[in-house]
LUMZABA-16598 format. One line per 10 residues: number of its first residue (from 1); their letters; for each residue y, z, x of C-alpha. Coordinates in Angstrom, 1 decimal. Example, Ala and Ser with C-alpha at 12.3 -4.5 7.8 and 13.67 -1.06 7.14 Angstrom:
<rs>
1> AS> -4.5:7.8:12.3 ~ -1.1:7.1:13.7
</rs>
This chain:
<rs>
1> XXXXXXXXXX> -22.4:-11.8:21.7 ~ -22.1:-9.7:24.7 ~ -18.5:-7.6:25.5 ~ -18.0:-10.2:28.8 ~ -18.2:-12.7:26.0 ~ -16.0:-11.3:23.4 ~ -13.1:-11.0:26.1 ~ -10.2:-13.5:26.6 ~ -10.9:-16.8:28.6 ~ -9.3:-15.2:31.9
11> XXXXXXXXXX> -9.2:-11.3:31.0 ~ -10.3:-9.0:33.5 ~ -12.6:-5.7:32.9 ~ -12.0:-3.8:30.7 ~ -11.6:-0.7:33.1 ~ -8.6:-2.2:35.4 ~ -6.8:-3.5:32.2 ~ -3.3:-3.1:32.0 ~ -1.6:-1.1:29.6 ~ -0.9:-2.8:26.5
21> XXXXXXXXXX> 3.0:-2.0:26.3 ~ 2.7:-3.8:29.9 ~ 2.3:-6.7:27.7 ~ 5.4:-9.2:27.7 ~ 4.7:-11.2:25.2 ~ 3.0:-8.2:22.9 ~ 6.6:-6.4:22.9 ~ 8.1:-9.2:21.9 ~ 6.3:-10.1:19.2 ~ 6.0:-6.1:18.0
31> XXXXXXXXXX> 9.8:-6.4:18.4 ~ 10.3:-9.4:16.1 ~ 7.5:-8.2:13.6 ~ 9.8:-4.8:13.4 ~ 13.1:-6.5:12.6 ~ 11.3:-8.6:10.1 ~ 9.7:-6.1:8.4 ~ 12.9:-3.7:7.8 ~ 14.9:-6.5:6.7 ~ 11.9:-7.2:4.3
41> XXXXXXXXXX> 11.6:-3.6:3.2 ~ 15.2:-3.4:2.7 ~ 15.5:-6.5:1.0 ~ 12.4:-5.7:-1.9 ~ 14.2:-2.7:-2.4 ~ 17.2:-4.3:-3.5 ~ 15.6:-6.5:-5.5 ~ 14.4:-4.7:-8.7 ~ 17.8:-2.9:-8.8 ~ 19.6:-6.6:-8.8
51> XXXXXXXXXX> 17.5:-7.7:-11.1 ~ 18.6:-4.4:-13.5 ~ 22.2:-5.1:-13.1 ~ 21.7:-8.6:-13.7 ~ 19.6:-8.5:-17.2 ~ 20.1:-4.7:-17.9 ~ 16.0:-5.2:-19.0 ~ 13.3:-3.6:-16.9 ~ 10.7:-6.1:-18.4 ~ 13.3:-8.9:-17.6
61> XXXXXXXXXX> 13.8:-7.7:-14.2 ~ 10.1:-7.2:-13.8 ~ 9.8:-10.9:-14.9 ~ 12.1:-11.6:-11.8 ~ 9.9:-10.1:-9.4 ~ 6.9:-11.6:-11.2 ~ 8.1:-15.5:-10.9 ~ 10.0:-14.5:-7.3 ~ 6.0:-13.4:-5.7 ~ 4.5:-16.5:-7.2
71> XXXXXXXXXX> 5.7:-17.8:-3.9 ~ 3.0:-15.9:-2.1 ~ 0.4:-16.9:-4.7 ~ 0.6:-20.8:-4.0 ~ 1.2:-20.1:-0.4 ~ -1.8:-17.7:0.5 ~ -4.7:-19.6:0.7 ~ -3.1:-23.0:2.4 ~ -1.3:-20.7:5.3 ~ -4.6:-19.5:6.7
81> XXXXXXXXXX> -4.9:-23.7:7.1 ~ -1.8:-24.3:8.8 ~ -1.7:-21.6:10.9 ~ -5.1:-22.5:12.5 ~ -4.1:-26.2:13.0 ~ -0.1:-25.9:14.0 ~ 2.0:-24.6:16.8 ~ 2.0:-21.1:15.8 ~ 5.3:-20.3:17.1 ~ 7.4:-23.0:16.4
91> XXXXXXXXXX> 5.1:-21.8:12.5 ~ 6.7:-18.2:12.7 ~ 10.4:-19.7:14.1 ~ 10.7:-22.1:11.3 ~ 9.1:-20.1:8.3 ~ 11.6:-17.4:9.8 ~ 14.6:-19.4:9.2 ~ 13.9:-21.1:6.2 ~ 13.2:-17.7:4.4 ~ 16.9:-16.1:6.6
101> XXXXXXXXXX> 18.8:-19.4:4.7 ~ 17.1:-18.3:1.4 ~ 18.5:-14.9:1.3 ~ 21.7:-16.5:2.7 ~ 22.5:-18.2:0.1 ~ 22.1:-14.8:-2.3 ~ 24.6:-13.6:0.2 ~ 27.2:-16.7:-0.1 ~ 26.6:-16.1:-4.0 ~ 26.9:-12.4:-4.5
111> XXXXXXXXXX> 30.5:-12.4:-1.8 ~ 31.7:-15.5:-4.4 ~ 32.9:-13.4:-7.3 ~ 31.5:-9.9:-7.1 ~ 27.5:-9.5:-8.8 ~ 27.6:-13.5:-9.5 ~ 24.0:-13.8:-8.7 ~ 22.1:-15.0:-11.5 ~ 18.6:-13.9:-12.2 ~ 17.0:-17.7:-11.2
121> XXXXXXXXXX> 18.6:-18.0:-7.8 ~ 17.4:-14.1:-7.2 ~ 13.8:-15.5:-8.4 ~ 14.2:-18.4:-5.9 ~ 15.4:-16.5:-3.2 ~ 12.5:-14.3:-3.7 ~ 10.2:-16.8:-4.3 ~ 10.7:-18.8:-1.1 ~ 10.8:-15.3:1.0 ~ 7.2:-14.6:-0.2
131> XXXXXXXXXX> 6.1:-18.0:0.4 ~ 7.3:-17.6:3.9 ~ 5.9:-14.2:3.6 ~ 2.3:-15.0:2.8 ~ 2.5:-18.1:5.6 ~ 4.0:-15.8:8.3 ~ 1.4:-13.3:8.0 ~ -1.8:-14.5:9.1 ~ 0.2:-16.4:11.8 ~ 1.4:-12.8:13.4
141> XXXXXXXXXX> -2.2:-11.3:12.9 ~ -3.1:-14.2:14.8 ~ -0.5:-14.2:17.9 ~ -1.9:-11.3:18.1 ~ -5.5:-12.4:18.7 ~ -4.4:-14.2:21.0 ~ -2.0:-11.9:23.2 ~ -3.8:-8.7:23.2 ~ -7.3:-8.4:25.2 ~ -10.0:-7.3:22.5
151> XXXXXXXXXX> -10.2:-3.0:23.7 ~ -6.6:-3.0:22.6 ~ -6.8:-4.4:19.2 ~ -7.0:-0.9:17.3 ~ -4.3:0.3:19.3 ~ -2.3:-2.6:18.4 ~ -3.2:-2.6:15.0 ~ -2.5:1.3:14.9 ~ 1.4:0.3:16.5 ~ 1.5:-1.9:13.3
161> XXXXXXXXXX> 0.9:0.4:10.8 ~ 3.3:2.5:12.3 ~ 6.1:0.0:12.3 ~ 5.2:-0.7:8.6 ~ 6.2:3.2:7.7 ~ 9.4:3.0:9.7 ~ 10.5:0.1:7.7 ~ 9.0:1.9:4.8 ~ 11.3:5.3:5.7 ~ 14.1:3.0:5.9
171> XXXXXXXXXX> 13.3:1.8:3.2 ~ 14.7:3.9:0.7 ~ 17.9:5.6:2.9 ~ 19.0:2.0:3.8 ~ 18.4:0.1:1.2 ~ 20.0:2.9:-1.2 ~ 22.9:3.0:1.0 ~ 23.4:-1.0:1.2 ~ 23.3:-1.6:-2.3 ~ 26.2:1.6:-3.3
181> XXXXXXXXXX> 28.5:-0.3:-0.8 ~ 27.7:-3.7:-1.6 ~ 24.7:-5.8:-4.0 ~ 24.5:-8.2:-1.5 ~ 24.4:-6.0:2.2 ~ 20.2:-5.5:1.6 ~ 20.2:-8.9:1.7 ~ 22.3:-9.5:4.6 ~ 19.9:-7.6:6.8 ~ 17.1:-9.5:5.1
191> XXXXXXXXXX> 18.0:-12.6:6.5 ~ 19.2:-10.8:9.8 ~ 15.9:-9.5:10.2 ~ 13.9:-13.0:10.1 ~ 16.6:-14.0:12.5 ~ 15.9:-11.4:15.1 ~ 12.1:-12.9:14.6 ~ 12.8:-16.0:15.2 ~ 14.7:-15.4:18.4 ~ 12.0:-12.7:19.5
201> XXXXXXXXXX> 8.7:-15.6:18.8 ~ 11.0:-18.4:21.0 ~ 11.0:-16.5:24.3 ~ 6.9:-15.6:24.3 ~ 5.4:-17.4:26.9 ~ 1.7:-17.4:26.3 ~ -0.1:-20.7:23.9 ~ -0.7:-18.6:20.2 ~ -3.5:-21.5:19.6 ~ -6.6:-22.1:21.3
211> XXXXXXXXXX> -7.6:-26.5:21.0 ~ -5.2:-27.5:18.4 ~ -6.9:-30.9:18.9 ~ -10.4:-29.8:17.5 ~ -8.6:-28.4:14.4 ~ -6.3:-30.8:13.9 ~ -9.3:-33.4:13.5 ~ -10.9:-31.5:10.7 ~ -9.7:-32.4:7.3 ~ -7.5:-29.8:6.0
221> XXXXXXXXXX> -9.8:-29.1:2.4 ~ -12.7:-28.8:4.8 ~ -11.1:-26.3:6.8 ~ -9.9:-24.7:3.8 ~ -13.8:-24.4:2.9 ~ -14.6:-23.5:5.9 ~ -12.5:-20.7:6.2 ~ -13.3:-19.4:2.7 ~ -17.3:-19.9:3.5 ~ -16.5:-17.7:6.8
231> XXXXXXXXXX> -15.1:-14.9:4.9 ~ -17.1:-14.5:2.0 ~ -20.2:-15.1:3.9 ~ -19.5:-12.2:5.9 ~ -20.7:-9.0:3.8 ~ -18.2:-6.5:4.6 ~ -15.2:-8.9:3.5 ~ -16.9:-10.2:0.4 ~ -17.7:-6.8:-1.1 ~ -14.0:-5.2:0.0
241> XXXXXXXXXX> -11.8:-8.5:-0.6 ~ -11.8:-7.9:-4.8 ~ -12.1:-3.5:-4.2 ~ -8.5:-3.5:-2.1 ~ -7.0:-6.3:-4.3 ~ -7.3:-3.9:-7.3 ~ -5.9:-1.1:-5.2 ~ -3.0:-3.2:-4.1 ~ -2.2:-4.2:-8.1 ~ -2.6:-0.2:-9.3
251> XXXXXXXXXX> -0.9:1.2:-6.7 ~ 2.5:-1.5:-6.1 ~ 2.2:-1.6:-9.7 ~ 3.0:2.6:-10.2 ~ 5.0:1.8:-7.5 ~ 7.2:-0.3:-9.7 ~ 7.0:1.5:-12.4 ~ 8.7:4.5:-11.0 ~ 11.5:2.6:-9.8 ~ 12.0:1.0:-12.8
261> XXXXXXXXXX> 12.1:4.6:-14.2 ~ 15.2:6.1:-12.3 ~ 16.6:2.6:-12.7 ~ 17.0:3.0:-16.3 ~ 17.6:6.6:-16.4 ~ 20.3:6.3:-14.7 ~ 19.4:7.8:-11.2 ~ 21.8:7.1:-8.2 ~ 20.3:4.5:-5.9 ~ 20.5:6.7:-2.9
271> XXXXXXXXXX> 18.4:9.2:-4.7 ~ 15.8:6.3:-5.6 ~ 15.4:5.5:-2.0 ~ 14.4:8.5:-1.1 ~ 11.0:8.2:-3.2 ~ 10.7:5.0:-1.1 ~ 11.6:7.2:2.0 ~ 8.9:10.0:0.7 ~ 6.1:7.3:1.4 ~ 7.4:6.2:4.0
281> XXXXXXXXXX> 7.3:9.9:5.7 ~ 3.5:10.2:4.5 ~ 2.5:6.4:6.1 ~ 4.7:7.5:9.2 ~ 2.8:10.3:9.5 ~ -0.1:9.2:9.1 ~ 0.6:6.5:11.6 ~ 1.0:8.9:14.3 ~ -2.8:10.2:13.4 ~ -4.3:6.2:13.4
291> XXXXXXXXXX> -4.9:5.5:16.5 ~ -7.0:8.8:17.2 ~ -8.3:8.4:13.7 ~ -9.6:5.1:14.0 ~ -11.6:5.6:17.8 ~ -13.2:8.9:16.8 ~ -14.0:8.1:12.7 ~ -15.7:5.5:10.7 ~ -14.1:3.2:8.7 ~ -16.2:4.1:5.7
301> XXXXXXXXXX> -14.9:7.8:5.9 ~ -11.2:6.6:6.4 ~ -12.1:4.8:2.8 ~ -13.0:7.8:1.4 ~ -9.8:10.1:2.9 ~ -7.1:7.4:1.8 ~ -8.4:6.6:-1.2 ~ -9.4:10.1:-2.1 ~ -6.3:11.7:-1.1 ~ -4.2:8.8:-2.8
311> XXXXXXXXXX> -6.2:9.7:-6.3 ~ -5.3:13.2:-5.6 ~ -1.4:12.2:-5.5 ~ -1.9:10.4:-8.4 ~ -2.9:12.9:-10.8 ~ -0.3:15.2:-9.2 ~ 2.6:12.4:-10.6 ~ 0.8:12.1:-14.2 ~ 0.9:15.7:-14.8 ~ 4.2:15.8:-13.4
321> XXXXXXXXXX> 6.5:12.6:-13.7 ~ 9.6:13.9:-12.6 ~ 12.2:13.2:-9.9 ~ 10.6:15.5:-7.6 ~ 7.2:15.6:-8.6 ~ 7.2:11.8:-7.7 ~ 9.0:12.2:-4.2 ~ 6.3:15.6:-3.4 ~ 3.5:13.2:-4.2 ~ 4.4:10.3:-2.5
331> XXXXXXXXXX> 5.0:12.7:0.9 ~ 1.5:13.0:1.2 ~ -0.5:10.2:-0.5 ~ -0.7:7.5:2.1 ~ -1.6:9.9:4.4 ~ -5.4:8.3:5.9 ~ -4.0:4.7:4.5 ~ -2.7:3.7:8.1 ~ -5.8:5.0:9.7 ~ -8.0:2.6:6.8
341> XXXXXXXXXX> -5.6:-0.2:7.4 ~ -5.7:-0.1:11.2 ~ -9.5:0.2:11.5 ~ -10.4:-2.1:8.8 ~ -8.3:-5.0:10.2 ~ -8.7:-4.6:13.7 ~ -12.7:-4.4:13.1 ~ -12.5:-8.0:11.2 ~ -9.8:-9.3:14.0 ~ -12.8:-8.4:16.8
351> XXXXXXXXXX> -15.6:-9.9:15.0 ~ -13.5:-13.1:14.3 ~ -13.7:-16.0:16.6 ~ -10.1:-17.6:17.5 ~ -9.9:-20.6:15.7 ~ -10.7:-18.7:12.3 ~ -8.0:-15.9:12.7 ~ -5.5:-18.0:10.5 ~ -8.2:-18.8:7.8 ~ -9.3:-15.1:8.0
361> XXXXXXXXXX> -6.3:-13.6:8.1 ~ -4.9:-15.5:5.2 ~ -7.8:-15.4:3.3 ~ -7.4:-11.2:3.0 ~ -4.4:-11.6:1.9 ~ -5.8:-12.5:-1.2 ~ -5.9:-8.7:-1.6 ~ -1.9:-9.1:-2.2 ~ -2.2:-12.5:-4.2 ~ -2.7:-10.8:-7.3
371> XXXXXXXXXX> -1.1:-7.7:-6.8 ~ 2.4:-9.9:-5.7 ~ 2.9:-11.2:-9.2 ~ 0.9:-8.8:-11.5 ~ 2.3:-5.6:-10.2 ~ 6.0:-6.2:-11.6 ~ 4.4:-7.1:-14.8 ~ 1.8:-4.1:-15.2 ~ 4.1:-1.8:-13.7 ~ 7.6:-3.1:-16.2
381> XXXXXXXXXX> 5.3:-3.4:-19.2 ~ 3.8:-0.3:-18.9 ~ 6.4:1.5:-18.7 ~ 8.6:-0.1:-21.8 ~ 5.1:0.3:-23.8 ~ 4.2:3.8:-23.3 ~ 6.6:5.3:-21.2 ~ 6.6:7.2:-17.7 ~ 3.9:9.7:-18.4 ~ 1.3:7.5:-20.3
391> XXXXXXXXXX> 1.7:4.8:-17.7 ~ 0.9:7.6:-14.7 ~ -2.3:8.6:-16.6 ~ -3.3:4.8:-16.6 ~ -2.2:4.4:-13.3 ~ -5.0:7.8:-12.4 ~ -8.0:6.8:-14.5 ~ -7.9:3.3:-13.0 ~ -7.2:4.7:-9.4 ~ -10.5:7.3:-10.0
401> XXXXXXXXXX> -12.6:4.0:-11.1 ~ -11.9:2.1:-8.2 ~ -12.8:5.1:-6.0 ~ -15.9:5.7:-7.2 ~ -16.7:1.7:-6.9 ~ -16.3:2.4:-3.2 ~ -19.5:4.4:-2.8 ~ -20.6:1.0:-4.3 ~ -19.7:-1.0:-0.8 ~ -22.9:-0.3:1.1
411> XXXXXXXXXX> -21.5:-2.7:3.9 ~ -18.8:-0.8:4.6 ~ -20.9:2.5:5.3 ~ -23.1:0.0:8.2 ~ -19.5:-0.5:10.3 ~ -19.5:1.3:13.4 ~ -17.1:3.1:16.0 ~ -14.9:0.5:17.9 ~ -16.7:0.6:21.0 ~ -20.0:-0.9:19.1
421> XXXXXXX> -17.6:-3.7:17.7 ~ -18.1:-6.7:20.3 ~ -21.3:-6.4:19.2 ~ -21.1:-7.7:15.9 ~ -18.6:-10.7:16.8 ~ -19.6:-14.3:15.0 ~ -19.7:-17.5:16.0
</rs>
């Protein structure tokens, strides 16, 4: 496929293209991603520390989170379905409110008589939010297929990554600060947050489908085949898909486990946040470098940087698993991931035609559909089995595994620079 044919129906050259924060309809969807994702942040956060003062068991209140994310596990594959073969944003505008009522109700709970949220209606909360989570996902990835001319993509994807580290450096602060006032104020701006979406997705202007027609007609278990045939039949995909889902499970999973820690040691939750806040600073940072990152370096050596300097961090928190070892580790291990991120997916949104983005999209995030559920559970159980230090060395040796099974990916060393991208776009 030739770069004329890779545009847009109706774009112009690539050398008189408008800027992309020219772009209505881009803003607004960047703006409504960015609510979303802070009230998300903010809202996880909370979370495992309800959970704690709920069941006063770390394995109980890693149960909680387990049983809340199965949400995302029944919902992943389907999504990538709907969202090829319905109104994308009436999709976004409805997913957005149903998962607002869901945390509204923890809300109308917690205000009823103090902390009288019980650990099944947290689950369910949760559990409907990650539904809507994994459903709402490939939907944005899409709208923004089908905004955002082609040449802007890794620029776009780079602006995403970014607003995924604010929300990550808010993380901690704001969700630390919510909860000391009030269990259910995280919450509160949860539901807030998939407001603001909602109002944000209603006012873009611009079709988020191509022929809903032609995928309408299709059966919906072919076009779930389809879609799964399309991304496993694409070499790059079906080599990474299983490599970045075992990343996700180690490293959400240490994640937890840390948390869980100060939890039950008694830390202040202010205090906790900032080790959320720590990685948000390194992704932030790192987000500022993407954009450059991802024009000028291959997406094979942005493997080797984020993964490499991630393993690194690692072994820096098993040899010292203390308050500040932890928040001095986390500062600079996602440093490259933003950069990896941002190339990787806006490289697979190029090569993608439009009426696979939903299938595509959703069908990566099988990379989260174990991690969602099994995280909780490796990170709580670890922990309760063999304590903080153990569990970081287990966390290292299986983090130095999966790095060396990248040199494994020989498709991922054959990607390109961006400008050599159009060129490998499928039909």
């Amino acid at each position: 496929m030739t770069t004329d044919e890779a545009r847009m129906p109706g774009e112009v050259p690539t050398e008189t293209a408008p800027s992309l924060w020219k772009n209505r309809s881009y803003r607004l969807l960047l703006t409504g991603a960015t609510a979303e994702d802070v009230g998300a942040a903010v809202g996880a956060f909370a979370v495992p520390l309800a959970a704690f003062a709920i069941t006063g068991s770390v394995v109980q209140a890693g149960v909680i989170s387990f049983v809340g994310q199965l949400g995302s596990v029944l919902m992943t594959l389907p999504a990538g379905v709907i969202v090829d073969r319905v109104d994308r944003r009436r999709l976004i505008m409805a997913g957005g409110a149903v998962a607002a009522l869901a945390w509204a109700t923890v809300v109308v709970a917690g205000l009823a008589d103090g902390l009288s949220i019980t650990a099944p209606h947290l689950a369910a909360a949760l559990f409907v939010s990650s539904a809507v989570g994994s459903l709402l996902d490939p939907a944005g990835t899409a709208a923004l297929h089908a905004v955002v001319r082609t040449e802007h993509l890794g620029q776009a994807m780079s602006v995403a990554q970014g607003r995924d580290a604010a929300a990550a450096l808010l993380q901690g602060p704001l969700g630390g600060l919510l909860y000391g006032m009030s269990t259910v104020l995280p919450f509160v701006v949860s539901a807030a947050g998939r407001l603001v979406a909602v109002v944000t997705t209603s006012l873009v202007r611009e079709p988020l489908n191509g022929d809903l027609g032609a995928a309408r007609a299709e059966h919906p278990v072919a076009a779930l085949r389809a879609g799964l045939r399309y991304v496993f039949a694409v070499p790059l995909l079906r080599a990474t898909i299983w490599l970045f889902m075992l990343v996700n499970v180690v490293l959400n999973g240490m994640m937890v486990a840390i948390n869980l820690h100060l939890v039950s040691t008694g830390t202040a939750p202010a205090l906790i946040g900032l080790v959320n806040t720590a990685v948000g600073v390194g992704v932030l940072t790192g987000s500022v470098l993407a954009g450059a990152l991802v024009r000028r370096v291959r997406v094979s050596v942005l493997t080797v940087l984020a993964l490499g300097v991630s393993g690194v961090a690692v072994v820096v928190m098993a040899l010292f698993p203390t308050y500040w070892g932890f928040v001095a580790a986390l500062t600079g291990m996602m440093l490259f991931a933003p950069a990896l991120n941002a190339g990787m997916l806006s490289y697979v949104t190029a090569i993608t035609p439009g009426r696979m983005q939903g299938r595509m999209a959703a069908t990566l995030g099988l990379t989260g559909l174990v991690a969602g559920p099994t995280a909780p559970l490796v990170g709580s159980l670890l922990l309760d089995g063999v304590g903080i230090s153990a569990a970081m060395w287990c966390f290292a040796a299986a983090w130095t595994v999966l790095f060396l099974a990248m040199f494994l990916v020989r498709p991922l060393w054959r990607v390109g620079l961006p400008d050599t991208w159009a060129a490998d776009a499928l039909e």
